[in-house]
C-alpha positions as CSV (number, residue, x, y, z in Angstrom):
1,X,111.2,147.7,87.6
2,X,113.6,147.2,84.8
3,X,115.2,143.7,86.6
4,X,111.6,142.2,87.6
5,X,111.2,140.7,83.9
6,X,114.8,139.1,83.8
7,X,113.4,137.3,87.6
8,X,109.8,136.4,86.6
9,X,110.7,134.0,83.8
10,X,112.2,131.9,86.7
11,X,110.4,129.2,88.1
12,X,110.2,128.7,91.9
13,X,111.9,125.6,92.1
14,X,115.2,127.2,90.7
15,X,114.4,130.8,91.2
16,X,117.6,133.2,90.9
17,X,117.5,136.7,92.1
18,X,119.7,139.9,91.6
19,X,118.8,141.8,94.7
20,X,120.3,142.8,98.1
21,X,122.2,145.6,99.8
22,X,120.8,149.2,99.5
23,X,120.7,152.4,101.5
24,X,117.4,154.8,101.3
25,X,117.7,158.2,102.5
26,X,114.4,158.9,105.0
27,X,114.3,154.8,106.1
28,X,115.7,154.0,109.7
29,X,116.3,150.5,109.1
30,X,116.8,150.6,112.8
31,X,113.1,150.3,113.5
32,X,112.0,147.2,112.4
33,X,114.7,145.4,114.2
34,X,114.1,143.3,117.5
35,X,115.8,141.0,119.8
36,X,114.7,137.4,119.3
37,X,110.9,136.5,120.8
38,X,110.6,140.5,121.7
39,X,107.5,141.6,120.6
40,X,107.2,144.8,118.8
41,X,103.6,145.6,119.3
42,X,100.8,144.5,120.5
43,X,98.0,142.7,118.3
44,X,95.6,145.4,117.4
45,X,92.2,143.0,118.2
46,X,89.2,144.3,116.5
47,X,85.0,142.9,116.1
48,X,85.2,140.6,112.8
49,X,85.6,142.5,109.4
50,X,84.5,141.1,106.1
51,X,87.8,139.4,105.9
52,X,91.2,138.5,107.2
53,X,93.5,137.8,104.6
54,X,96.4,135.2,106.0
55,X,99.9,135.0,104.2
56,X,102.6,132.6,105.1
57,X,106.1,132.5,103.8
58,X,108.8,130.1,104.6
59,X,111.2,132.2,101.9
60,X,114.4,132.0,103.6
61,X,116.5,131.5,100.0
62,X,116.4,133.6,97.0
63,X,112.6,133.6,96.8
64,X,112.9,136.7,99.4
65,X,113.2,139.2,97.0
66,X,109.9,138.0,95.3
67,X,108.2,137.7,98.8
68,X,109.5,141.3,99.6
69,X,108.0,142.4,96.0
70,X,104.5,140.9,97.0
71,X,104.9,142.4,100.8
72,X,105.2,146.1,99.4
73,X,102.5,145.6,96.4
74,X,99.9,144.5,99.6
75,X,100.8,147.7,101.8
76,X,99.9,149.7,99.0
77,X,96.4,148.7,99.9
78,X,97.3,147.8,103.6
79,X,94.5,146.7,106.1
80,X,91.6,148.4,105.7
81,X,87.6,148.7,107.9
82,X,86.8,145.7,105.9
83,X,90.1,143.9,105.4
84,X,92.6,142.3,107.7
85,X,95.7,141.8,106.4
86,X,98.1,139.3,108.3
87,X,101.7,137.9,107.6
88,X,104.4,135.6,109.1
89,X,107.5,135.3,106.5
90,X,111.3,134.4,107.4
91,X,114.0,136.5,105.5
92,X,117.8,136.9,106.1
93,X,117.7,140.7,106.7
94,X,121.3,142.7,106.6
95,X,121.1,145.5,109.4
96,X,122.3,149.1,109.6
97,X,125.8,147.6,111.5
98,X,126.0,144.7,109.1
99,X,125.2,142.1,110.9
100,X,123.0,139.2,109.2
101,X,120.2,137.2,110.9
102,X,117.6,135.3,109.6
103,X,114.6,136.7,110.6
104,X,111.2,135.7,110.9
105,X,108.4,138.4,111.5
106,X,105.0,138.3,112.1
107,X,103.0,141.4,111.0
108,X,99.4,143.3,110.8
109,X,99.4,145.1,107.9
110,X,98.3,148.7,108.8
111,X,97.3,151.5,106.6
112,X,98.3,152.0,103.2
113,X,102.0,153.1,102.5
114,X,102.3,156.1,100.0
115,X,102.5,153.4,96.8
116,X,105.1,156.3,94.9
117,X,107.9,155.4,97.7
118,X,107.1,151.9,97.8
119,X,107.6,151.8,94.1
120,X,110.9,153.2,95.0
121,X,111.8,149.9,96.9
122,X,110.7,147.9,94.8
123,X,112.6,149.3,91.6
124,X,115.8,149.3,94.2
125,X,115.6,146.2,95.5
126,X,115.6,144.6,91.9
127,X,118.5,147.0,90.8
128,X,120.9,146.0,93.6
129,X,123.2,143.0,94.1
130,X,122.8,139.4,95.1
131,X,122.7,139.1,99.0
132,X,120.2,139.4,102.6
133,X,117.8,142.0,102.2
134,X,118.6,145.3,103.1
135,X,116.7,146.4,106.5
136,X,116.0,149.7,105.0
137,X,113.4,147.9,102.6
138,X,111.1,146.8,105.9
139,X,111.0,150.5,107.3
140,X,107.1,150.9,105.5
141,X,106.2,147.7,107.8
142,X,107.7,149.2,111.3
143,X,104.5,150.0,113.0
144,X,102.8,146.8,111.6
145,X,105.5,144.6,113.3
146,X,103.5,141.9,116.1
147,X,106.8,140.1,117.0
148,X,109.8,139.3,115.3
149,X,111.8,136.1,116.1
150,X,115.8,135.2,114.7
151,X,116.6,131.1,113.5
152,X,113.1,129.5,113.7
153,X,111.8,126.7,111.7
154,X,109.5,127.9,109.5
155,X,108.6,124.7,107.5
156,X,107.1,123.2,110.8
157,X,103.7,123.2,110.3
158,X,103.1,123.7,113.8
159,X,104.6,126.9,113.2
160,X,102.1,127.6,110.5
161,X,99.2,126.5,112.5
162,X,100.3,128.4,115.0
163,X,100.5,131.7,113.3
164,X,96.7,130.8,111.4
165,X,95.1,130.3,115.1
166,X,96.9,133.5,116.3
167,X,95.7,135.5,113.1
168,X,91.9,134.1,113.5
169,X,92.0,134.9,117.1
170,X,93.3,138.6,116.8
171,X,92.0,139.3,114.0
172,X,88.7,137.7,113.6
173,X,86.5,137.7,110.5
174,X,83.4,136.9,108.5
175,X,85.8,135.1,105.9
176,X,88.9,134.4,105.3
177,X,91.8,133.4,102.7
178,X,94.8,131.6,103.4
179,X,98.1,132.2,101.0
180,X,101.3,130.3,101.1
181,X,103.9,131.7,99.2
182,X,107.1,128.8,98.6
183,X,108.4,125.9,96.9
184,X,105.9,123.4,96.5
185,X,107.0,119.8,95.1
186,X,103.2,118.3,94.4
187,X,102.5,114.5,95.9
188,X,106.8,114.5,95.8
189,X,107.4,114.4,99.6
190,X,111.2,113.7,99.6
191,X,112.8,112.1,102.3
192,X,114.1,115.3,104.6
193,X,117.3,116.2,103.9
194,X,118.9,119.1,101.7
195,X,115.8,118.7,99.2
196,X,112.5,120.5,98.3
197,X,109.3,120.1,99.9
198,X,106.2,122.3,100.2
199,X,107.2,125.3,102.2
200,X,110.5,124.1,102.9
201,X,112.6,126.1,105.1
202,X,116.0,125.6,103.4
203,X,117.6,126.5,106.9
204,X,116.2,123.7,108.8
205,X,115.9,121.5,106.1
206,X,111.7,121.0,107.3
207,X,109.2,121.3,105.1
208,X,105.2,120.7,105.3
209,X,104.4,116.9,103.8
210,X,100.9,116.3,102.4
211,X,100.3,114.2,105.8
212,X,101.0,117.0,107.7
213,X,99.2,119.7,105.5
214,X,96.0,117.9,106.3
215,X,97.0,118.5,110.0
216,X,97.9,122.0,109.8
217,X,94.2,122.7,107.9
218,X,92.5,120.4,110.6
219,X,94.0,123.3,113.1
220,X,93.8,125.8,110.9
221,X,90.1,125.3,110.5
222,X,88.1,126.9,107.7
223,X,88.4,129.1,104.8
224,X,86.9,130.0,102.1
225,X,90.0,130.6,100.2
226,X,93.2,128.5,100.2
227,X,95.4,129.8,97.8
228,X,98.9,128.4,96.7
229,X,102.0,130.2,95.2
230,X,104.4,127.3,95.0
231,X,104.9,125.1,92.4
232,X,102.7,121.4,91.2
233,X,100.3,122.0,94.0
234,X,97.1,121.6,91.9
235,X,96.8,117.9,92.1
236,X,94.1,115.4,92.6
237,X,96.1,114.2,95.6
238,X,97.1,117.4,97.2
239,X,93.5,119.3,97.1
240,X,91.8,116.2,98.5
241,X,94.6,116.7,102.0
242,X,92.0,120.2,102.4
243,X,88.9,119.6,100.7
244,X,86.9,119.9,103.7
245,X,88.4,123.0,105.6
246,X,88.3,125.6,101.9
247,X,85.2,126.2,99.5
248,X,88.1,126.8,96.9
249,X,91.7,125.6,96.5
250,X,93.7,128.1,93.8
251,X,96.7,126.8,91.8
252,X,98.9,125.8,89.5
253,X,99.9,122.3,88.0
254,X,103.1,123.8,86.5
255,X,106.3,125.5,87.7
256,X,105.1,128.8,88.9
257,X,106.9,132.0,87.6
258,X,107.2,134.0,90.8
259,X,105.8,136.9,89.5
260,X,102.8,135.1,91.7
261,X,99.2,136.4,92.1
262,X,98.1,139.9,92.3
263,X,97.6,140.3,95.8
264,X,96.9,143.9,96.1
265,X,94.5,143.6,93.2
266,X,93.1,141.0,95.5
267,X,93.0,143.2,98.5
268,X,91.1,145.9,96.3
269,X,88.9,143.2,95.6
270,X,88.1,142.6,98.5
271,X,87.5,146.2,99.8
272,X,85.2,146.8,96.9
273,X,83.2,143.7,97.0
274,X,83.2,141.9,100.1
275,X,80.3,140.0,99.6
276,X,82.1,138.9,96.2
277,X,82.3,134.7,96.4
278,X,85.2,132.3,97.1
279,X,84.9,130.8,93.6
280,X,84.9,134.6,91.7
281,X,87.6,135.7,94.1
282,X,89.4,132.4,92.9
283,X,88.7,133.3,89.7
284,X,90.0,137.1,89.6
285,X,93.0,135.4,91.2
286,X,94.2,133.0,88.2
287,X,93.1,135.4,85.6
288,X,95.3,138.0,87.6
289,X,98.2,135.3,87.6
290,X,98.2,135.1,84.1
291,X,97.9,138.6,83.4
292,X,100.9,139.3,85.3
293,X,102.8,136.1,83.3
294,X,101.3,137.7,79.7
295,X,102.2,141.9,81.2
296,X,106.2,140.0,81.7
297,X,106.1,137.8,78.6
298,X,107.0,134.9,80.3
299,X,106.3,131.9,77.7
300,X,103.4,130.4,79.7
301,X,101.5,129.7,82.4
302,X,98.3,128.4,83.9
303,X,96.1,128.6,86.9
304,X,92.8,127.2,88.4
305,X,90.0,127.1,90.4
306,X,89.1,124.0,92.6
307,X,85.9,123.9,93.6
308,X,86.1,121.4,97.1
309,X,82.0,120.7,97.4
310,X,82.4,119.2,93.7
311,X,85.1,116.3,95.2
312,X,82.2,113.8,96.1
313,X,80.5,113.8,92.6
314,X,83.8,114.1,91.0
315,X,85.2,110.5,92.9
316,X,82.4,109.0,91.9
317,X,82.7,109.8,88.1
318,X,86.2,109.0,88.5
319,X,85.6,105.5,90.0
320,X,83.0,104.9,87.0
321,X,85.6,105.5,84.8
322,X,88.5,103.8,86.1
323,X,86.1,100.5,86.6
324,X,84.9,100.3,83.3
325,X,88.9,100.6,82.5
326,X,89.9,97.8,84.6
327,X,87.5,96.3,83.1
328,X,89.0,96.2,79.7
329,X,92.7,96.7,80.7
330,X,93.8,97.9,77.8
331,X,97.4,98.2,78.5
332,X,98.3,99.3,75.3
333,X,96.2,102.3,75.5
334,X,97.2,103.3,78.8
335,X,100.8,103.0,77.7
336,X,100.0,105.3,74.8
337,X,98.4,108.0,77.4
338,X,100.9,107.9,79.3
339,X,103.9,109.0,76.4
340,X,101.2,111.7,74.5
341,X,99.6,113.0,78.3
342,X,100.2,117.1,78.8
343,X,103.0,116.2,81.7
344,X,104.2,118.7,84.4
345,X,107.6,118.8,85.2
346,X,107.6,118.1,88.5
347,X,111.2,117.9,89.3
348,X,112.2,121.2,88.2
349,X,114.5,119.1,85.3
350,X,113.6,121.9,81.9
351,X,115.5,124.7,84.1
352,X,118.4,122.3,83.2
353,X,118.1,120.2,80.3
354,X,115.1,119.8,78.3
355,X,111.3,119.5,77.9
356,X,111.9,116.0,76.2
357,X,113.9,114.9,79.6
358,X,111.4,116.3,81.7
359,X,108.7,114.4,80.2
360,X,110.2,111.3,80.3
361,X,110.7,111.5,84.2
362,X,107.6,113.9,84.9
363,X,104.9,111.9,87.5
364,X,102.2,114.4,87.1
365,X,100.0,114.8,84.2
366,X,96.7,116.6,83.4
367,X,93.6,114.2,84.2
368,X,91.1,115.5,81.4
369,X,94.0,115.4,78.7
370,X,94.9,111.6,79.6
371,X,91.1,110.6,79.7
372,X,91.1,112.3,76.0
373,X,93.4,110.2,74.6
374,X,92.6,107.4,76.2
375,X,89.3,107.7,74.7
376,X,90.4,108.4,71.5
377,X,93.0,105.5,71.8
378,X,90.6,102.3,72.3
379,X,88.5,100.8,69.8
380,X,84.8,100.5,70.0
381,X,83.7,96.9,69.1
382,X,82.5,95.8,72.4
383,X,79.8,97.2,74.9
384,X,82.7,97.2,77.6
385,X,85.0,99.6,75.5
386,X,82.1,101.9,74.4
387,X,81.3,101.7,78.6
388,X,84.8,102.9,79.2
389,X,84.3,105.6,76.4
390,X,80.9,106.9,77.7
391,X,82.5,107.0,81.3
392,X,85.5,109.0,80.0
393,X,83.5,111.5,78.2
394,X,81.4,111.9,81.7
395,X,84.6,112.2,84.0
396,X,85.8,115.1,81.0
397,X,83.0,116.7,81.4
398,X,82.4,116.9,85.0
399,X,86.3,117.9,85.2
400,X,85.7,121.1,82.7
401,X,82.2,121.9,83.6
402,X,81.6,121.2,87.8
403,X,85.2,120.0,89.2
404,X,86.8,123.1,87.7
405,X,85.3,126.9,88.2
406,X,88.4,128.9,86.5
407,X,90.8,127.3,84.0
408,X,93.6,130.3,83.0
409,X,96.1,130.1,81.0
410,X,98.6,131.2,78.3
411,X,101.2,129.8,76.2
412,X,103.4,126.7,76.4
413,X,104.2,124.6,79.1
414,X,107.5,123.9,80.8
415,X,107.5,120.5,78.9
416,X,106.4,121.6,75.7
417,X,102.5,121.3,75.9
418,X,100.3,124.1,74.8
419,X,98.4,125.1,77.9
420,X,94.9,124.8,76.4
421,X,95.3,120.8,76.3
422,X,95.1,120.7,80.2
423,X,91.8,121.5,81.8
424,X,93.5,122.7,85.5
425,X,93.5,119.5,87.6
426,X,97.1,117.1,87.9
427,X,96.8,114.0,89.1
428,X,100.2,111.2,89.5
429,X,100.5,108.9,86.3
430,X,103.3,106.9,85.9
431,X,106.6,108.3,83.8
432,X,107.7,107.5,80.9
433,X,110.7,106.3,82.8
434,X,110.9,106.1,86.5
435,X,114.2,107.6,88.0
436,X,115.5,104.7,89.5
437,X,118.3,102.8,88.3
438,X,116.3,99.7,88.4
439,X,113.5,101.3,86.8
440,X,110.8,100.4,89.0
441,X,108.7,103.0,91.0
442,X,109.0,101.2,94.7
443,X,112.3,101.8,94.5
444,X,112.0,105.2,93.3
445,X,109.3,105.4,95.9
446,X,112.5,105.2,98.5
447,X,112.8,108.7,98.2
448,X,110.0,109.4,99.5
449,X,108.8,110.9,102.6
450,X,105.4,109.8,102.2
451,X,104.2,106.7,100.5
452,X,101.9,107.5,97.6
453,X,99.6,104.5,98.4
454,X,99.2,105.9,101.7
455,X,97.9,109.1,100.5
456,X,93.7,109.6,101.4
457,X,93.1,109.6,97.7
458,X,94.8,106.7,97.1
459,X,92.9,104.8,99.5
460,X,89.7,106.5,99.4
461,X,89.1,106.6,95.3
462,X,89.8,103.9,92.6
463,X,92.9,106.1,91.2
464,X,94.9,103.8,93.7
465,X,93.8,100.6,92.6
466,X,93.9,101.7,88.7
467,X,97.6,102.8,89.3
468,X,98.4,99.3,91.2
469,X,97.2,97.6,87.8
470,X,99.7,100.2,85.3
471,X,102.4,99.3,87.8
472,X,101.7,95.6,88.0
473,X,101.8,95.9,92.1
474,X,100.1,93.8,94.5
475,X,98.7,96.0,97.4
């Protein structure tokens, strides 16, 4: 898959794909098509297995030909006695008579394709030219097909509930993981509009805001797996929207490459240890992601493991700290922090310009690495400032030893950080400079969808109040 290594060093936000239009002798491309709302089979319902396995894509731009990648890599392993394996995606298909439609179609995986032909696609796909993909590549999911539907809004999260209460009811299990696969933009809801959000469909223009992600896990209901393949996503702000419907939230703080996860090792996981747990599964996950980012030699990467039963313990370490801080206010040490902190860049800005640039704008930052330098920042002459040291230390230590089960990573950062400064948990601290003309965040906060102080951890922790102080704003 000689094209794969010139996609995977792309991040999602800006992902560019060669990959398209393409004939294979022996695949009637015919098959897999449907009028819009027909179904195409009938839900095969079954007695729970060990696990259903639910995967949601909203990849209606060029992230298809990743999404089709992933697609073919999990039918090697298919559904199995143990495993359910279920998927909703949206992809501009090009048919046999030419015609383009956007289609969006729900499958159950069924048995295992032969992995040689599927190889085949794959090494295709990535050798062909820009443009919808070709029909011909869906042929191995023909008999899996549930229903297929033409111009939906798949960044509804209605829609995504939807399809997680269908795939629960269907095909019920013991346990269950929960994949997205898109763009994710972090605690950066922008206003709607031609823009990126978290699962955005960039038909529609809708896309799943944190506000509404806490409502689509609310009707989702539990799983023991909730596992992201979109960008900034492993916040602080963002893992406290779910912490009470997954044991685990998997993720990256960074640009993801979209190489993505290893979902058919994770299937054969699965099948060979079902009783494995959600944190180890979580962990074979990252490790996987960053064996796949090292096996392309993409610069960098990182991954972690959230453990969601930790998040009580964890607020109130945080709290300690940030009280023995505002106790102090040191302003110049958070100002310090804020210039040295291991930043993400959030924005997508490095695909463009630079690591410097994105830094300077970048609102997420890694919590352990900012606590480190605060700590090493403040003098020790008072029993307030050794308080605020002692509760630093505690909060870095809960973060690398309890908060986080699986920290994985290689290389450097999008913004120029090695990797093995951050400790796999991003949290909002103030830019360098915000990117507003006046230079103050409530006006950069305009282009926002959701108000940051109207987040749940906002409200709900002492991060809010700490960050009301940096900003100088009243609440």
């Amino acid at each position: 898959m000689k094209r794969i290594y010139l996609l995977a060093v792309l991040c999602l936000p800006s992902f560019s794909a060669k990959a398209g239009d393409f004939n294979l002798d022996g695949l009637n491309a015919a098959a897999v098509r449907a009028a819009a709302g027909t179904p195409v089979a009938t839900p095969r319902v079954s007695g729970p297995k060990d696990w259903t396995v639910m995967f949601y894509s909203t990849t209606k731009d060029k992230l298809r030909y990743t999404l089709m990648w992933q697609l073919l890599e999990m039918k090697k392993t298919g559904s199995t006695d143990r495993v359910n394996v279920v998927v909703e995606a949206s992809i501009p298909v090009k048919y046999a008579d030419g015609s383009v439609s956007t289609s969006t179609f729900r499958m159950a995986l069924g048995n295992a394709g032969n992995a040689a032909e599927l190889d085949k696609l794959i090494e295709n796909m990535f050798n062909e030219s820009d443009g919808p993909i070709n029909a011909a590549i869906l042929a191995p999911f023909a008999p899996d097909m549930v229903k297929t539907e033409n111009n939906t809004d798949s960044g509804d999260w209605h829609r995504v509930a939807d399809f997680t209460k269908w795939a629960k009811t269907n095909y019920p299990a013991k346990r269950y993981v929960f994949a997205i696969y898109g763009h994710g933009n972090g605690i950066f809801d922008q206003k709607k509009g031609p823009q990126k959000g978290t699962l955005i469909d960039t038909d529609t223009q809708n896309y799943v805001t944190l506000p509404e992600l806490r409502l689509l896990m609310a009707e989702t209901g539990r799983v023991d797996a909730f596992v992201m393949t979109s960008c900034i996503m492993q916040m602080a702000e963002v893992a406290w929207q779910i912490k009470d419907y997954t044991d685990v939230v998997v993720g990256s703080s960074e640009l993801m490459s979209a190489v993505g996860y290893d979902l058919k090792g994770m299937l054969d996981t699965l099948n060979a240890e079902p009783a494995i747990t959600s944190e180890r599964l979580g962990a074979t996950l990252a490790d996987g992601y960053i064996a796949r980012i090292k096996a392309f030699k993409i610069p960098g990467g990182h991954a972690s493991v959230i453990l969601t039963s930790k998040f009580p313990a964890f607020a109130g370490k945080l709290n300690a700290w940030v009280d023995a801080e505002l106790a102090i206010k040191d302003r110049a040490a958070v100002t310090a922090a804020g210039k040295q902190v291991a930043r993400f860049d959030i924005f997508g800005i490095t695909t463009a310009t630079t690591a410097v640039i994105a830094r300077t704008f970048s609102i997420s930052g890694d919590l352990y690495d900012f606590v480190d330098i605060m700590n090493a920042g403040q003098s020790q002459d008072t029993p307030e400032q050794s308080l605020a040291r002692q509760k630093g230390r505690e909060l870095m230590d809960f973060i690398s030893g309890e908060l986080i089960y699986k920290y994985s990573y290689t290389g450097v950062s999008n913004t120029g950080f090695d990797y093995s400064r951050a400790h796999g948990l991003a949290i909002h601290i103030p830019p360098i400079r915000v990117a507003a003309a006046s230079g103050l965040f409530s006006d950069f906060e305009k282009n926002m969808e959701t108000i940051y102080w109207d987040l749940p951890f906002a409200r709900e922790t002492r991060w809010g109040e700490f960050l009301s102080w940096i900003y100088n704003r009243k609440p």
